[in-house]
Backbone of each chain as ProteinMPNN parsed JSONL, in Angstrom:
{"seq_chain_A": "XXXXXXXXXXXXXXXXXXXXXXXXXXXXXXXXXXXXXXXXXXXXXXXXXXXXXXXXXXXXXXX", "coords_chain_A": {"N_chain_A": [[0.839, 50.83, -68.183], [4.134, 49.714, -68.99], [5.731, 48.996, -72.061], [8.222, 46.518, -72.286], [11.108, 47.519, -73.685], [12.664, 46.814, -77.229], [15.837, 44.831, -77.307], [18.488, 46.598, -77.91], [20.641, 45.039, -80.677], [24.072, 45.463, -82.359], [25.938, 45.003, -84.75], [29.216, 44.128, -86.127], [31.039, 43.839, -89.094], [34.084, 42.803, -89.855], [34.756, 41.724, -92.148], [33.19, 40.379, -95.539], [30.393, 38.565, -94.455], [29.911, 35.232, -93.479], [27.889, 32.257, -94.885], [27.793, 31.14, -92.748], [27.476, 32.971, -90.517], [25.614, 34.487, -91.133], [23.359, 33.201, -91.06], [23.523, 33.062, -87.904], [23.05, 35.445, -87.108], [20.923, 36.274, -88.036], [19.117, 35.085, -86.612], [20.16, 35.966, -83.622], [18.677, 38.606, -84.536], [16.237, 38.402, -83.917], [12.818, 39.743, -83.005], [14.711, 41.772, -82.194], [16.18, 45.178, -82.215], [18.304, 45.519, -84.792], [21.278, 46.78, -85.486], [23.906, 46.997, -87.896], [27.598, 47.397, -88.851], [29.801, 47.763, -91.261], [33.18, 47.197, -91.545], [34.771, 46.511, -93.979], [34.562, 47.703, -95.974], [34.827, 50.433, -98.004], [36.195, 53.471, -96.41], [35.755, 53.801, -93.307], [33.989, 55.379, -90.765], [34.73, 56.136, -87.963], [34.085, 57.787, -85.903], [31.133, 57.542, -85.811], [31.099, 54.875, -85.376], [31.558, 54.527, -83.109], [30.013, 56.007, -81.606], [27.899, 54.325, -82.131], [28.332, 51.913, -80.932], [28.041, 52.941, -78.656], [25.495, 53.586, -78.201], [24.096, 50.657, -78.587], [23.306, 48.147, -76.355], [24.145, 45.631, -76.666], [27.18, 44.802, -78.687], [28.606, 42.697, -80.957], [31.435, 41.495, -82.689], [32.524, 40.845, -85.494], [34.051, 38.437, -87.288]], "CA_chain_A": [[1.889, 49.824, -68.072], [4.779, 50.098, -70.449], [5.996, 47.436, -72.304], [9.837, 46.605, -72.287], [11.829, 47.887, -75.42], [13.624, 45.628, -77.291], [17.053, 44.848, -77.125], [19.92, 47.099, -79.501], [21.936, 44.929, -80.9], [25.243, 46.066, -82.974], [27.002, 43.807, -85.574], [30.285, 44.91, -86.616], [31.616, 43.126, -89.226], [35.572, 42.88, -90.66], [34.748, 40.804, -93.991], [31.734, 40.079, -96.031], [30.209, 37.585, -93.343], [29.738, 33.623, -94.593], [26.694, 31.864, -94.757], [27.197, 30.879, -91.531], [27.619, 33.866, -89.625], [24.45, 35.745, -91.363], [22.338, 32.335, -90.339], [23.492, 33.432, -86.66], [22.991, 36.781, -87.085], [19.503, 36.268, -88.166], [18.357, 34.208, -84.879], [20.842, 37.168, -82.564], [18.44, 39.526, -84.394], [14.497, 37.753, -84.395], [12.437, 40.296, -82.048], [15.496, 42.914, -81.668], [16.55, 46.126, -83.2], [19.146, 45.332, -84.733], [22.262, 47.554, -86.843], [25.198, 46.497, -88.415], [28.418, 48.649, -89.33], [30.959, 47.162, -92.38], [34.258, 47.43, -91.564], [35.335, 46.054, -95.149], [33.547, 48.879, -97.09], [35.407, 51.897, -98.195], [36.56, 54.433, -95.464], [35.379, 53.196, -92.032], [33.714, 56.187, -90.382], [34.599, 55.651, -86.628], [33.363, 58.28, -84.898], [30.094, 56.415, -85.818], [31.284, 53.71, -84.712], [31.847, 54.412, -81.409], [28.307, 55.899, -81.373], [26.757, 53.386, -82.489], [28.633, 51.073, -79.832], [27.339, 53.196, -76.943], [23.825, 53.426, -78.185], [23.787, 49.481, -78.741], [22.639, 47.26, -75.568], [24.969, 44.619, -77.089], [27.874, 44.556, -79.714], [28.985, 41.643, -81.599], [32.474, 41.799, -83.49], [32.149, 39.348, -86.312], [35.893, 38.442, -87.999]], "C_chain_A": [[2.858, 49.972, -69.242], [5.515, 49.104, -71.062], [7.538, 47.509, -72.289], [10.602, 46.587, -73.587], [12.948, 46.895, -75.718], [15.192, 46.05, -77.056], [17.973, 45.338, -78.298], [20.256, 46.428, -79.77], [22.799, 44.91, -82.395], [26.15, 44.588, -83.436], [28.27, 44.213, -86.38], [31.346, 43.8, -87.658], [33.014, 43.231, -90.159], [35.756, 42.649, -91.754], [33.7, 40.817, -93.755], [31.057, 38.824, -94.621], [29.973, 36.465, -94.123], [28.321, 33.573, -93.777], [26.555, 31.939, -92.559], [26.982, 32.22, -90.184], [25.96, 34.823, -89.976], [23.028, 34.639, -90.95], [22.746, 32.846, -88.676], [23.429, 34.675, -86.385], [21.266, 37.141, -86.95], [18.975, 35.972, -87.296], [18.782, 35.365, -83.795], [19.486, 38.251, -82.874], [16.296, 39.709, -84.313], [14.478, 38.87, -83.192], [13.48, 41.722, -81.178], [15.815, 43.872, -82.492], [17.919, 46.26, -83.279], [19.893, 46.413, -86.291], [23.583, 47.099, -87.133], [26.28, 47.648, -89.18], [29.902, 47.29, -90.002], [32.266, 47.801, -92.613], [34.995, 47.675, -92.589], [34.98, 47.132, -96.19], [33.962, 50.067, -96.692], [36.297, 52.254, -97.138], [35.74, 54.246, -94.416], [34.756, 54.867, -91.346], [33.353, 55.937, -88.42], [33.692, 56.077, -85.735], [31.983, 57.715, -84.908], [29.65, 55.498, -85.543], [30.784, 53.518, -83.638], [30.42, 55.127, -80.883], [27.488, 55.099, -80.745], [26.998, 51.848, -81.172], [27.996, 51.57, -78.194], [25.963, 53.384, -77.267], [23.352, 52.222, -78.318], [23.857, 48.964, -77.118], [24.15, 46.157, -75.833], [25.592, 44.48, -78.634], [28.427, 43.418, -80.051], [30.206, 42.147, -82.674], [32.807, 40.722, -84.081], [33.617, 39.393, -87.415], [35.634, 39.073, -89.616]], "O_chain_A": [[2.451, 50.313, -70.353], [5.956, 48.251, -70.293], [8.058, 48.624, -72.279], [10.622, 45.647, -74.38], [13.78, 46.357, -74.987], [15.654, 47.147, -76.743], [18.19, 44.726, -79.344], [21.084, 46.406, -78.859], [22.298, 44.431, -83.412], [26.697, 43.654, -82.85], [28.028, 44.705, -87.482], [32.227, 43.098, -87.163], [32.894, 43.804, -91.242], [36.656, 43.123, -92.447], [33.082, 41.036, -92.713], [31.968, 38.418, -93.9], [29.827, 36.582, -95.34], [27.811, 34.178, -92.834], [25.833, 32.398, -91.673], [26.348, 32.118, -89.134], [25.387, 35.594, -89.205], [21.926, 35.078, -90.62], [21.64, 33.046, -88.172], [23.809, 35.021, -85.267], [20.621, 37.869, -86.195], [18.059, 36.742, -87.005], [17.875, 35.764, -83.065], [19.038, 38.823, -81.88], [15.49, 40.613, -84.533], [15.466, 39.098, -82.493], [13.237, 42.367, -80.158], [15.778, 43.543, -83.677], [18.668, 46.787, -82.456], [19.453, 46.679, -87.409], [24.286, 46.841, -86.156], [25.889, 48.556, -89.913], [30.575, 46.423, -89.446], [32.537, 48.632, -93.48], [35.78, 48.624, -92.609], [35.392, 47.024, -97.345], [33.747, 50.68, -95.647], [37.188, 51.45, -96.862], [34.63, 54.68, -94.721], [35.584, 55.69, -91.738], [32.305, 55.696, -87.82], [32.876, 55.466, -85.045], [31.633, 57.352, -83.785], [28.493, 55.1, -85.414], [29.933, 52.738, -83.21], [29.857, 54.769, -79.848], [26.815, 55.001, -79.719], [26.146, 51.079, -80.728], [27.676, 50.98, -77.162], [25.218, 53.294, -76.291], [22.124, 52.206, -78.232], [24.73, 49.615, -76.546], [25.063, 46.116, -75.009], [24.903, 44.167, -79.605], [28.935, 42.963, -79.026], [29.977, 43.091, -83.429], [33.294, 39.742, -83.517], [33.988, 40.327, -88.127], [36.586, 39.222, -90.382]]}, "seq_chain_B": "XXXXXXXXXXXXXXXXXXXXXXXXXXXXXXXXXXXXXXXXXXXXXXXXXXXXXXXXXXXXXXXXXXXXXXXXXXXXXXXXXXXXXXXXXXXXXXXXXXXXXXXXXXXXXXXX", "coords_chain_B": {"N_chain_B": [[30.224, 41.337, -58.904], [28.379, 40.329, -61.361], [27.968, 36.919, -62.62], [28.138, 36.476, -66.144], [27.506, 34.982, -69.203], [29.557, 33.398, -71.121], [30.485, 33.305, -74.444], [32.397, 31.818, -77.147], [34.139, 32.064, -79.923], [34.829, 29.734, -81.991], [36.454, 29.283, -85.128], [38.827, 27.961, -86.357], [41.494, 26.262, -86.173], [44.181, 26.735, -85.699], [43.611, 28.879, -83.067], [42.041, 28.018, -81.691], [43.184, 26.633, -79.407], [43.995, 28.446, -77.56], [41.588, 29.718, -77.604], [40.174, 28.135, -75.675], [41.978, 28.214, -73.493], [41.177, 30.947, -73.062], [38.796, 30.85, -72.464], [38.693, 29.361, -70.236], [39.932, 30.804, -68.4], [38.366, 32.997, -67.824], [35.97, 31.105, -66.263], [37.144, 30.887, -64.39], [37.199, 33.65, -63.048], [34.728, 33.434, -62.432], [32.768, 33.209, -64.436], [30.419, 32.25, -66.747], [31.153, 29.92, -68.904], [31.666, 29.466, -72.631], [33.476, 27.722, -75.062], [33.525, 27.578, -78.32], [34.227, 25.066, -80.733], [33.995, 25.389, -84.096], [32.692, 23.887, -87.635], [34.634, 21.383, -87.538], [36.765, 21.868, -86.388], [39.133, 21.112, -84.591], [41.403, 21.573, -82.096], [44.577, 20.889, -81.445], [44.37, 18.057, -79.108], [45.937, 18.01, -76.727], [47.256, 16.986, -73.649], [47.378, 19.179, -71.927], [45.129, 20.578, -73.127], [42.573, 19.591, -73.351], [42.54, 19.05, -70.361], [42.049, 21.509, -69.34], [40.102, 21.639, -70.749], [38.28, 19.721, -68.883], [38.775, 21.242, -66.737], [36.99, 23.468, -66.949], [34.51, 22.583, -67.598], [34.213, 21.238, -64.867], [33.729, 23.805, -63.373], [30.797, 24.804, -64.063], [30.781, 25.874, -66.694], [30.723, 25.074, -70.591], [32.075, 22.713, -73.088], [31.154, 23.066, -76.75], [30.473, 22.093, -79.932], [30.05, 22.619, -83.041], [29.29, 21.034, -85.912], [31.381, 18.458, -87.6], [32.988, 15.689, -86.183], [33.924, 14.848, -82.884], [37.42, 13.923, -81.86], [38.416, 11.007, -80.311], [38.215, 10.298, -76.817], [37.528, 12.584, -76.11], [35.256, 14.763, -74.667], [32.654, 16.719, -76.124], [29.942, 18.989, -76.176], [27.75, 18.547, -78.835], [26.197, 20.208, -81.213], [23.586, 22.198, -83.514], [24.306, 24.488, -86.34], [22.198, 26.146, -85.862], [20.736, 25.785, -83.405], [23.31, 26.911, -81.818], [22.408, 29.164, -82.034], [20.091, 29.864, -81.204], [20.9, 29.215, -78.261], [22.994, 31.506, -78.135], [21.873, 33.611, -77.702], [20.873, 33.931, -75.578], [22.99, 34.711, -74.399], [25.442, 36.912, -72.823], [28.049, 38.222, -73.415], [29.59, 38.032, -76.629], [32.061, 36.562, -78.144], [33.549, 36.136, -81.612], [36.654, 34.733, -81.862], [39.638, 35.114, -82.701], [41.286, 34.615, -85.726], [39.432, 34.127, -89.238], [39.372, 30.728, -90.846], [41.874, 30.151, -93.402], [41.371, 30.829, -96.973], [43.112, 29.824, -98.863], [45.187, 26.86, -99.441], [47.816, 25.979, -96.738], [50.975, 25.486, -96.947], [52.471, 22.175, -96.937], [54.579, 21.636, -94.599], [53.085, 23.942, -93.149], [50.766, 22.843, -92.541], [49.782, 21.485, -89.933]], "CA_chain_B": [[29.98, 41.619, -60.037], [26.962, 39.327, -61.695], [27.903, 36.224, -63.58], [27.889, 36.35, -67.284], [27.175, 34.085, -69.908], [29.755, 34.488, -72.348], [30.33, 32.679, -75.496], [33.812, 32.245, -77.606], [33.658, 31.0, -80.895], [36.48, 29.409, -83.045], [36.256, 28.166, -86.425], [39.844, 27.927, -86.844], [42.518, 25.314, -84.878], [44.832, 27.734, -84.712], [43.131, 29.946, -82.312], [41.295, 27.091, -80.526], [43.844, 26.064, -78.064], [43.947, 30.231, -77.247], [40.204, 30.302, -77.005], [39.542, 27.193, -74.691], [42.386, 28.946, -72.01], [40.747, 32.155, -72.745], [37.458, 30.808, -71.503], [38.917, 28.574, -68.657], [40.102, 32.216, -67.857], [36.877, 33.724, -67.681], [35.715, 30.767, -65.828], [37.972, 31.248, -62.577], [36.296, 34.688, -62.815], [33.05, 33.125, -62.227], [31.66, 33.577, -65.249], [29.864, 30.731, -67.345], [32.227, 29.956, -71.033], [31.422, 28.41, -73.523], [34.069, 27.936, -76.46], [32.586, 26.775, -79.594], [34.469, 24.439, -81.895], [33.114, 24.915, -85.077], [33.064, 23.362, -88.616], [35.491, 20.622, -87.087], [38.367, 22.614, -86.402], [39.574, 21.346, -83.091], [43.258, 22.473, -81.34], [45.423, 19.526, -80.892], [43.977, 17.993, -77.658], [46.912, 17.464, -76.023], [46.351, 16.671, -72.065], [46.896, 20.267, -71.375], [43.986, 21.332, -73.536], [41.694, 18.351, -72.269], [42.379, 19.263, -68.8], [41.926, 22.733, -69.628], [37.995, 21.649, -71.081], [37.819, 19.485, -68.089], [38.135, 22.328, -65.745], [36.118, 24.398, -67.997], [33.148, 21.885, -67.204], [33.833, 21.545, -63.333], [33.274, 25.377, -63.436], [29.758, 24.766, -64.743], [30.932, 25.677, -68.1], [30.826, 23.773, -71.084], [32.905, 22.942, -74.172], [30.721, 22.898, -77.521], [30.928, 21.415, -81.126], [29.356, 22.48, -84.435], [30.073, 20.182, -86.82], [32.563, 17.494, -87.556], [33.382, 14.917, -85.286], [35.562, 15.031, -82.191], [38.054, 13.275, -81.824], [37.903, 10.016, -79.445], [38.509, 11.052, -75.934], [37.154, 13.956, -75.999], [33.627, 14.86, -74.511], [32.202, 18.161, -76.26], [28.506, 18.755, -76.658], [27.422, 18.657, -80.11], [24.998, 21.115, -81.087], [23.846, 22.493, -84.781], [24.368, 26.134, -85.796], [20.67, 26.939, -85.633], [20.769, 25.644, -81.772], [24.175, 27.61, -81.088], [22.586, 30.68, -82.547], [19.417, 30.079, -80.144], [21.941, 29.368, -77.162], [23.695, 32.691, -78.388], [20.392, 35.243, -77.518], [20.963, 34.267, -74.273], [24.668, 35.413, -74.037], [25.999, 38.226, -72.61], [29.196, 38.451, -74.291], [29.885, 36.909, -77.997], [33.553, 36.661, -78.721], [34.329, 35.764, -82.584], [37.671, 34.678, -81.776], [41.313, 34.77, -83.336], [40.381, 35.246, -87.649], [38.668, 32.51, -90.138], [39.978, 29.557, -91.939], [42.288, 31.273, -94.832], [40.87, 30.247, -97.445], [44.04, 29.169, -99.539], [45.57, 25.723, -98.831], [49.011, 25.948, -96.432], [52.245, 24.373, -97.384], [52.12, 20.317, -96.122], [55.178, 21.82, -93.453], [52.949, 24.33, -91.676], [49.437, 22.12, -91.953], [49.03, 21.381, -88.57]], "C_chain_B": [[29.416, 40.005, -60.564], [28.117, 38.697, -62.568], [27.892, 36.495, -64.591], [28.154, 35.535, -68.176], [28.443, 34.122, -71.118], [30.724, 33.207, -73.349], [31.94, 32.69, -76.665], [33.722, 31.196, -78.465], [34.863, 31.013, -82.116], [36.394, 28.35, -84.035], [37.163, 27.995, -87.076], [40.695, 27.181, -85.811], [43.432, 25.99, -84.367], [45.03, 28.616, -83.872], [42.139, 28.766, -81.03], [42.144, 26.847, -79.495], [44.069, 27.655, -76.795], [42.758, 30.654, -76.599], [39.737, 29.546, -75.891], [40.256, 26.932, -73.261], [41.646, 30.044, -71.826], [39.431, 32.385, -71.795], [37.582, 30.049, -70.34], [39.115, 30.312, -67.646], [39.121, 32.676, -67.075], [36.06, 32.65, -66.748], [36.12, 30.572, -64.379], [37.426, 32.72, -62.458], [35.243, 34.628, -62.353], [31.97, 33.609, -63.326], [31.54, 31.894, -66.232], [30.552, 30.987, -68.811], [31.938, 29.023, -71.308], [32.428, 28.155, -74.471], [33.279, 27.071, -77.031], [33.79, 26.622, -81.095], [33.582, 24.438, -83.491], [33.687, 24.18, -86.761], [34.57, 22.09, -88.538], [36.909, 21.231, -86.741], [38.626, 22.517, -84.926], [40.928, 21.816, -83.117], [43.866, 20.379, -81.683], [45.037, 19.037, -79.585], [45.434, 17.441, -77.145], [46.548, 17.377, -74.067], [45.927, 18.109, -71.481], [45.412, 20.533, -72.064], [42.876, 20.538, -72.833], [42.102, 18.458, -70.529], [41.7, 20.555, -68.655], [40.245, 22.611, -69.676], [37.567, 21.085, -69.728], [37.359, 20.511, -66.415], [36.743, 23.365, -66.136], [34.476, 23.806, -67.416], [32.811, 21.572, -65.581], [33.191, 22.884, -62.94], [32.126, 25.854, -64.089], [30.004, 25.583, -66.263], [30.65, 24.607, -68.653], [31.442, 23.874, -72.357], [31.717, 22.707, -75.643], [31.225, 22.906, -78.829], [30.011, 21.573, -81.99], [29.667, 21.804, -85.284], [31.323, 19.472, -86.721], [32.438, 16.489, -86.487], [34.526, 14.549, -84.552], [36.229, 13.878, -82.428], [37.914, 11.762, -80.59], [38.792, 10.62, -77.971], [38.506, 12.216, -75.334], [35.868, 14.703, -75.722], [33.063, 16.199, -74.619], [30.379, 17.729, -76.47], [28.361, 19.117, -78.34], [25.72, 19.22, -80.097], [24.989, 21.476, -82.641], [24.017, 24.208, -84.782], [23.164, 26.94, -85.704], [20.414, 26.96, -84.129], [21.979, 26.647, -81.002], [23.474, 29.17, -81.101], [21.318, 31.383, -81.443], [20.377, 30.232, -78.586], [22.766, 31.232, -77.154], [22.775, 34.077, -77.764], [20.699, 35.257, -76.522], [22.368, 34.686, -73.383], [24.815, 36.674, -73.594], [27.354, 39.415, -73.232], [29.686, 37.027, -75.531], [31.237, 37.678, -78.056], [33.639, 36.052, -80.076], [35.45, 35.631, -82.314], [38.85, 34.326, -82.989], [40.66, 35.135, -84.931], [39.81, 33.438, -88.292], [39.717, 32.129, -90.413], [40.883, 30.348, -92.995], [41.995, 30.14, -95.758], [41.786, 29.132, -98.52], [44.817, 27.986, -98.321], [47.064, 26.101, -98.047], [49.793, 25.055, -96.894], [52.291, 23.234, -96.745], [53.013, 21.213, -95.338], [54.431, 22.547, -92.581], [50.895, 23.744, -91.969], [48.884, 22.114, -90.77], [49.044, 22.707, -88.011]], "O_chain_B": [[29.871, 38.901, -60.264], [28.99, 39.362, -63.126], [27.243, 37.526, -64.412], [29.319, 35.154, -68.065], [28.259, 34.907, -72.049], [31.502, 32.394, -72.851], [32.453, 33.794, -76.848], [33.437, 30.016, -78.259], [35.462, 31.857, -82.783], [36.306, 27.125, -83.948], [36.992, 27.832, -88.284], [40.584, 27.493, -84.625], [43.709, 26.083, -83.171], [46.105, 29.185, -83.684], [41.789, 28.922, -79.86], [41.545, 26.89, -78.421], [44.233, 27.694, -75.575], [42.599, 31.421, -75.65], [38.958, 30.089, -75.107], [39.903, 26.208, -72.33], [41.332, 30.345, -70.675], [39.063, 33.239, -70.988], [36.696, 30.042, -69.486], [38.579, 30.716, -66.614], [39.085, 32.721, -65.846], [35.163, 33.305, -66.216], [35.432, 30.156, -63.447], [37.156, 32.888, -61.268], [34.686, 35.601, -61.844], [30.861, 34.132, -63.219], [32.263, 30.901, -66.312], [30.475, 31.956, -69.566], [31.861, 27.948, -70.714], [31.894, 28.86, -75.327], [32.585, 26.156, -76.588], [34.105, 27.409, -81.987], [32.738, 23.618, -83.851], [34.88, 23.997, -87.003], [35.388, 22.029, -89.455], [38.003, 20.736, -87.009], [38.449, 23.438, -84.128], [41.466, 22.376, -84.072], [43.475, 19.255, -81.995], [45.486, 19.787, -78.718], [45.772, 16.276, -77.354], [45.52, 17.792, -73.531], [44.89, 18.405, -70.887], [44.51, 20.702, -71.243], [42.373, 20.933, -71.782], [41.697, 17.636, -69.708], [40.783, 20.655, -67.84], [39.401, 23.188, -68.99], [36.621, 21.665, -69.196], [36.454, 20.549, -65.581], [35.791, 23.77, -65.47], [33.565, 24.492, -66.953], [31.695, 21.599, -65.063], [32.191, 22.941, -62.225], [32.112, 26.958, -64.634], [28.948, 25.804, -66.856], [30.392, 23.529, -68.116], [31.449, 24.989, -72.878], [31.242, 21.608, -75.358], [32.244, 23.549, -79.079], [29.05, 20.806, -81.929], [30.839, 22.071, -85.553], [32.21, 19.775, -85.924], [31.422, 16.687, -85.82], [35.615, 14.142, -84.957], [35.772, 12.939, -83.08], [36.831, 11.838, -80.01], [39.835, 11.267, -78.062], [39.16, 12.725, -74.424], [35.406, 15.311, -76.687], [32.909, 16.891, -73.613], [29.808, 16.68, -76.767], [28.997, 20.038, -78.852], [24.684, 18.947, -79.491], [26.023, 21.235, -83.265], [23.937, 24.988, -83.833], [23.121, 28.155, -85.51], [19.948, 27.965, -83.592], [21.781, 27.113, -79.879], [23.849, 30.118, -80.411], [21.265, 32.521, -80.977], [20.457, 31.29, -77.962], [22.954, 31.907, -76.142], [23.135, 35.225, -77.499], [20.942, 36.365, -76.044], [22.61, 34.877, -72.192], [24.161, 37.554, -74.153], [27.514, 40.625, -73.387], [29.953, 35.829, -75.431], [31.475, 38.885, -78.031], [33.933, 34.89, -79.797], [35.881, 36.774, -82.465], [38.833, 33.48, -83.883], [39.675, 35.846, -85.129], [39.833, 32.265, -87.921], [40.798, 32.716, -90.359], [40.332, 31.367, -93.409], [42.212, 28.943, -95.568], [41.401, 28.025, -98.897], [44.981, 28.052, -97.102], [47.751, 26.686, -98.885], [49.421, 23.933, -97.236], [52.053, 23.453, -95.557], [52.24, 22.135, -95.077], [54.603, 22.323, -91.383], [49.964, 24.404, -91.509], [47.782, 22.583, -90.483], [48.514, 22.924, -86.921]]}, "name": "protein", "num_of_chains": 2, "seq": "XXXXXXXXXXXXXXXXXXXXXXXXXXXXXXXXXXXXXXXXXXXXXXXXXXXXXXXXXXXXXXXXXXXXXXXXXXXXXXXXXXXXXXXXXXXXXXXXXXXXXXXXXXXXXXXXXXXXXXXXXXXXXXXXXXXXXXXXXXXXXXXXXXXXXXXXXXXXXXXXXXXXXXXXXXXXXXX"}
């Protein structure tokens, strides 16, 4: 029997995130495998991006 | 094409009256919207917008409220952000909408 793999999900965020966004981030990510890519930091490396968007289940684009 | 759950979240007024057509939108699509008022930052309810939520909720949608307190005449659900964030797992699509709060104060002329 095989068990059902969790769910990707992809956090992409534009700015540092506020409290409140990393308290809803935390609950989005209980029981999932979850990755995050920082817009705000350095030189943005897209092609990675766009990877990382088609290997994620579900992306989130956090302001 | 299936239903989806999908979630639109505005913690800024000036993007609320934007986000709570955007999800009436999405609700003549047949999909279930939520916008989410947060940290009190409603739109101006003017009738359009309040008609706007009221369709929103005929269309088994619903309008939601983190914090603050609406205004009178105005029937949002109030929820905290530990409950939106449970409500949120079960989304299909999360919209962060329009940008944050800036953090510096505006000039009293463009306040509202």
């Amino acid at each position: 029997m095989s068990e059902e793999k969790p769910m990707k999900i992809l956090h992409v965020y534009r700015s540092e995130p506020s409290d409140d966004v990393k308290t809803l981030v935390n609950i989005l990510n209980r029981d999932r495998e979850a990755k995050e890519f920082k817009l705000y930091l350095g030189k943005p490396n897209y092609d990675m991006l766009v990877q990382m968007i088609f290997d994620a289940d579900q992306t989130v684009s956090w302001w | 094409m299936a239903s989806k759950k999908i979630y639109i979240l505005l913690p800024n007024r000036m993007y609320a009256g934007d986000g709570v057509r955007s999800a009436l939108g999405q609700a003549v699509e047949n999909h279930y919207a939520y916008p989410v008022f947060m940290h009190g930052e409603y739109p101006r309810f003017s009738e359009y917008v309040t008609e706007n939520i009221d369709w929103i909720k005929d269309m088994e949608g619903d309008v939601l409220n983190v914090g603050g307190e609406p205004p009178e005449g105005v029937e949002l659900t109030s929820l905290t952000l530990e409950e939106l964030g449970e409500r949120l797992r079960e989304a299909d699509v999360i919209i962060p909408y329009g940008l944050k709060k800036q953090t510096k104060a505006p000039p009293p002329a463009c306040a509202d």
